[in-house]
N, C-alpha and C positions, 0 to 999 in steps of 0.2 A: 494754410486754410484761407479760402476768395471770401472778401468779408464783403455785405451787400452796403449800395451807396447809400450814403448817408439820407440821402434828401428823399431815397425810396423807402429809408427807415421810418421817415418822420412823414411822409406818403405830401411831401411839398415838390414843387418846380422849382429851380435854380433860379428863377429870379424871385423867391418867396422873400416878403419883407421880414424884417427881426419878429412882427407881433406873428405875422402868420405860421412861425417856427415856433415860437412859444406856444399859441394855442396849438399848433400840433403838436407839441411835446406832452402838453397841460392836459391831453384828451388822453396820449395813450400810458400817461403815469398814474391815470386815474385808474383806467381799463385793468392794466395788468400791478400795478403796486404788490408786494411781497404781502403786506397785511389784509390786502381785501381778496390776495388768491394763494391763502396759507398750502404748502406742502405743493405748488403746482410749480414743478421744476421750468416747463415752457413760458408760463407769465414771466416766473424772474429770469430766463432768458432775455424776453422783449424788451423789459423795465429796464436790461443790463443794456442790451445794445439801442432803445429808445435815448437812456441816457446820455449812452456813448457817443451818439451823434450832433444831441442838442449840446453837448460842452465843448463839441469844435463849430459848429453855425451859429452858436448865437452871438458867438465871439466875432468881429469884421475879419480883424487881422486873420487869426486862424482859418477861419471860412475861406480866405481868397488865398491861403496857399494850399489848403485842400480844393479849390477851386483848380487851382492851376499843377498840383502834384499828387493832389489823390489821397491815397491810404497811403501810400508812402514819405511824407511830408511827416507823422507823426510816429513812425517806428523808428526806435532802436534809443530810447528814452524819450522821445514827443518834440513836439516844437514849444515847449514852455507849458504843458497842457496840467503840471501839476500833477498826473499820474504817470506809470513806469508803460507805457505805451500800449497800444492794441493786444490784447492779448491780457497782460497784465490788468489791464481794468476788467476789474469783481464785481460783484454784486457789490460789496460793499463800500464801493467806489460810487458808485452809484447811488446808492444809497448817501451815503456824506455830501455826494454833489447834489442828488436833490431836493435834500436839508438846507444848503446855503442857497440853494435856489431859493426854496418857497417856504424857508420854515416861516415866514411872518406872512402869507397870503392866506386868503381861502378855499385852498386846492381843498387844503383837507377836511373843510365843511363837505366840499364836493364827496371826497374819498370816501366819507364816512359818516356824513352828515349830520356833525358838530365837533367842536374840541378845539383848542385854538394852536393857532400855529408855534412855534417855538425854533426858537435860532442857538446854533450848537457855537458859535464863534465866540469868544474870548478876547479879549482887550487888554493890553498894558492900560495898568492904573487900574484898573478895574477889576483885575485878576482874572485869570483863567475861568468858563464856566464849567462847572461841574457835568458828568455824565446824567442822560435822562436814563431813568429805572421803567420798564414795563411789568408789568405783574395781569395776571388775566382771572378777570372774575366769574366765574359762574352765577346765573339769574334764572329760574323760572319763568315760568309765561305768566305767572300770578303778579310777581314781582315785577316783571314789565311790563305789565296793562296797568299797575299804581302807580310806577315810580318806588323809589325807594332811597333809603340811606344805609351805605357799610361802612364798617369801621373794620380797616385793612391794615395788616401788622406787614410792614416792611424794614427789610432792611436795607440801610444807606448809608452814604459814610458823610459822619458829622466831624465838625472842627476836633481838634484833640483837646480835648478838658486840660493837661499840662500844660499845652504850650499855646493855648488861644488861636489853635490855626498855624502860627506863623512857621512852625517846623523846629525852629530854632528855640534849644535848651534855655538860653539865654536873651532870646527875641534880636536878637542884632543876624543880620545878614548881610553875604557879603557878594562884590561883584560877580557874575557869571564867568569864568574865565572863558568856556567853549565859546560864547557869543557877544562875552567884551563887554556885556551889559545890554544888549539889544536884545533879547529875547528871538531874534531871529537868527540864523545860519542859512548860508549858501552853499549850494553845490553846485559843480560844472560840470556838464556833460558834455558827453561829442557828438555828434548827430550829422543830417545828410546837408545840413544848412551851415554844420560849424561848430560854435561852443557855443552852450545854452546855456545859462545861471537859471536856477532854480531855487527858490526861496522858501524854509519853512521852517515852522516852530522848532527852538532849541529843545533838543530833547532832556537836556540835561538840568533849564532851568523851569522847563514847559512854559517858553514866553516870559515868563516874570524879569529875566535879565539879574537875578540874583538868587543865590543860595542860603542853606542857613550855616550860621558861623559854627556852631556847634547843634550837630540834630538832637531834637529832640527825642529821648530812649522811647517815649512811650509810644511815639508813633513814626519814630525811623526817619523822622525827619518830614517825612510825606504831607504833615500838618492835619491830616487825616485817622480817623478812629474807626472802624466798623462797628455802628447800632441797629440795636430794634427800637423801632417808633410806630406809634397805632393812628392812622391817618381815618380822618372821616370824609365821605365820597357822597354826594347828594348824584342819584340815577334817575334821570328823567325820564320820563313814559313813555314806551313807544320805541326804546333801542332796539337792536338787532344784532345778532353776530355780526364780528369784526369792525362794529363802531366802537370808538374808543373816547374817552373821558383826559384830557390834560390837567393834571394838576401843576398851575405855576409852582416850583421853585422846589418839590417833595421828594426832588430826586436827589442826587451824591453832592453835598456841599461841595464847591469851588476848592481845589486847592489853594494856600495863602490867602484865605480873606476871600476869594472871586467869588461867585454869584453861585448861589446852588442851581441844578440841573432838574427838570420836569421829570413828574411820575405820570406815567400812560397808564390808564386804566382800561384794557381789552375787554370787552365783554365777549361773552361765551353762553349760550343757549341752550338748557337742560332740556332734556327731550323729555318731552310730556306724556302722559299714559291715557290723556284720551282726547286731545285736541290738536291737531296739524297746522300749522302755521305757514300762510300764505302770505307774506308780506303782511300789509293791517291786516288781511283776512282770516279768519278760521275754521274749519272745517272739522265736523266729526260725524258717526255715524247715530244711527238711533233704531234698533232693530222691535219691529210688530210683527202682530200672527196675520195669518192670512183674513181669522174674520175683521179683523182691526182696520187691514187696509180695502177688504169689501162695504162695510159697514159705515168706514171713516172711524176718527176717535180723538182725544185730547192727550197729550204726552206732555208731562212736564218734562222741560228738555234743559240739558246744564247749559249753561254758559261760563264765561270767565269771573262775570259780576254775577253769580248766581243763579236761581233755575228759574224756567218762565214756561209760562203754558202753549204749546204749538197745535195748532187745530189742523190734523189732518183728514182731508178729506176723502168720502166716499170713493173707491173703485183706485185709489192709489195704488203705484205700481211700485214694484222693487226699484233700487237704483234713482227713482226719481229724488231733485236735491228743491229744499227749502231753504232758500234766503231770509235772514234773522238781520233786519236793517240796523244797523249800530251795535250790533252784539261782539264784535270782531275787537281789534287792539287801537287803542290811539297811535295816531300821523306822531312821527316824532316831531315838537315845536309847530304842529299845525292845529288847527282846528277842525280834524275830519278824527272819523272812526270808520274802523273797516264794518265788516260785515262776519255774521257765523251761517256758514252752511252746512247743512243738515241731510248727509245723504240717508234716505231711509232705506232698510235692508227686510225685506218680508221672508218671515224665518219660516222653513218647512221645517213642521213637526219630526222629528226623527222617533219615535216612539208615540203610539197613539193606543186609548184605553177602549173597549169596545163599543162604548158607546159614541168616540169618537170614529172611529173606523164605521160605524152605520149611519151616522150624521153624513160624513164626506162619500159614501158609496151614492148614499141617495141624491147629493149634489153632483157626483158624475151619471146616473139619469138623468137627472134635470137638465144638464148640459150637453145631453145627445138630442 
């Protein structure tokens, strides 16, 4: 399969400096990201091969032997690149890389505008950090023209009540033997350059460089429990589908003692039964009889904060829309409000009584 060049992926020049590969990366991770283009198999394409490019240029080294060897410098296990080579990089490769990338910047105000960023890496001494939990809420358009507060049942996995976290029946652990105590392991490959070493987490003590002496029954040693816990979520006004909410630390406790892992709160937008949602804006309809729009007349008309009087005037026509100045949703964290607009619909009678029917004959005289 011809995979296209890197630097046409990221739409840079070969002689683009490191920042102008970043903000090319930073635009099209926003664009196409998995979360802001759910179920769209060609975005996570992009986002797969956007990624795929920025983790060989942004690096020097890497960059100047795809510089000088191409797509071939990285197959048949990569040149050190950390993934299993062209082809082998997934989505979810992609995804982990661009967590270490930007999990602590403001991409993701950008992506979604708000929610903080969050780093998936793990430290000796510090312990492993725990998996982030996403869970997706459903909100009204009521609920997010207030704001609001949930209180969301998750489940996560907390330390193990027996064994304090540590795994160990009797709290004592012992060396790693796979990794000698280092928490890391090496592997060598072969490749078009020679033999690669390749560096990564023990799998056997996940980083921590030691075991438990005797596991713990109740949680098989893992130091780990499976709970339900009732988290409260403060929703600010103004969200929108696929904006999401980070809760520091409400995701899966840390293995042995590490740091717990963030719960993502996706919001999700219930479809409303009589208002359209345009960005802040809202739109709905508001149907009159024909004398109403010959005549003109006064409609109380709903809004989101409740109903208000709309003065329609003489000789109005079907289709015509009325702008309602601040009747729409609040700017998320701004100080604006949209607008509600109001298309009016002039309804023809479909059944008329006779003294209707001699009212409108004599108005089509009058109009010959």
């Amino acid at each position: 399969m011809t995979k296209t060049d890197f630097y046409e992926v990221l739409g840079v020049g070969k002689n683009a400096t490191e920042d102008d590969i970043k903000k090319a990366y930073r635009k099209l991770a926003i664009k196409y990201h998995p979360d802001k283009n759910p179920g769209d198999k060609t975005a996570e394409e992009k986002f797969r091969e956007a990624t795929e490019a920025y983790e060989i240029l942004k690096d020097p080294h890497k960059r100047a032997k795809y510089d000088q060897f191409g797509h071939a410098a990285f197959e048949h296990g990569g040149f050190g690149g950390g993934f299993s080579g062209f082809g082998g990089f997934d989505l979810s490769d992609a995804l982990r890389a661009f967590m270490n990338d930007f999990g602590n910047e403001s991409i993701f105000s950008d992506l979604f505008g708000f929610g903080g960023g969050r780093s998936r890496r793990g430290g000796r001494g510090g312990g492993m950090r725990g998996n982030d939990l996403q869970v997706r809420l459903p909100l009204t358009l009521e609920e997010i023209a207030e704001g609001t507060k949930k209180t969301l049942k998750v489940r996560r996995k907390e330390r193990c009540s027996s064994c304090g976290g540590s795994g160990s029946k009797s709290g004592k652990r012992n060396s790693c033997s796979k990794c000698g105590g280092s928490g890391r392991v090496r592997q060598i490959a072969n490749s078009f350059f020679g033999q690669v070493i390749q560096e990564s987490i023990c799998p056997a003590c996940r980083g921590e460089g030691s075991v438990a002496a005797d596991a713990c029954s109740s949680c098989g040693g893992s130091g780990l429990q499976q709970d339900e816990t009732t988290i409260a979520v403060d929703i600010p006004a103004g969200v929108s589908e696929g904006n999401y909410i980070n809760v520091p630390q409400k995701g899966d406790s840390g293995p042995y003692g590490g740091p717990a892992g963030d719960l993502i709160v996706i919001i999700q937008e219930k479809e409303h039964g009589f208002f359209q949602r345009h960005g802040i804006d809202l739109s709905c309809e508001e149907a009159i009889t024909f004398s109403e729009a010959a005549l003109g007349t006064q409609k109380l008309v709903d809004t989101i904060d409740g109903k208000v009087n709309l003065k329609i005037p003489a000789g109005t026509q079907s289709e015509k829309i009325f702008r309602l100045k601040g009747k729409g949703l609040p700017a998320l964290h701004r100080r604006e409000r949209g607008d509600l607009l109001v298309r009016i619909h002039v309804k023809t009678p479909e059944r008329l009584s006779h003294t209707q029917r001699e009212i409108f004959e004599k108005l089509a005289e009058t109009e010959k």
